[in-house]
N, C-alpha and C positions, 0 to 999 in steps of 0.2 A: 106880704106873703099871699098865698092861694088860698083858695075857701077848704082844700083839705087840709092842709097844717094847720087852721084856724081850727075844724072840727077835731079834728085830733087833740089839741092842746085843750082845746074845752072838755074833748069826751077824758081828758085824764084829770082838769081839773074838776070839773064836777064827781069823777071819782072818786078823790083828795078830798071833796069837801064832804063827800054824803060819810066817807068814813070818819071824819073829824064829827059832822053832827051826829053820826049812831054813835062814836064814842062820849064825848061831851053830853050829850043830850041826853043817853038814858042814864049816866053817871051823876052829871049835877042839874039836870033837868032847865037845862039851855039852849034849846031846841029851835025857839023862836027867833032866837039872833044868829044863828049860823044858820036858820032856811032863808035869813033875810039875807044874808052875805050871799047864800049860794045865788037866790035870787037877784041879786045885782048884778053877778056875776056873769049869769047868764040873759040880764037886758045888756050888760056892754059887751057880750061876746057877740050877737045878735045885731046891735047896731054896728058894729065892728065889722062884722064878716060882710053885713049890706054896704059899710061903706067900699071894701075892699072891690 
């Protein structure tokens, strides 16, 4: 695909995740393993989009 569907899919997933850590996170105070996830997410969406 193109570097815009690539940002798109990321600007929705990182949506997806920031609401799962504000829910989860002020709820059971799990915050540190879903910013880790979000962060993953967003080193292989990054190396992703360079290799594209």
């Amino acid at each position: 695909s193109d570097g815009l569907s690539v940002l798109l899919d990321f600007s929705l997933l990182s949506s997806f995740f920031s609401d799962i850590s504000l829910v989860f996170g002020t709820s059971l105070g799990f915050t540190f393993p879903f910013f880790f996830i979000y962060t993953s997410y967003f080193i292989f969406f990054s190396i992703l989009s360079l290799a594209i």
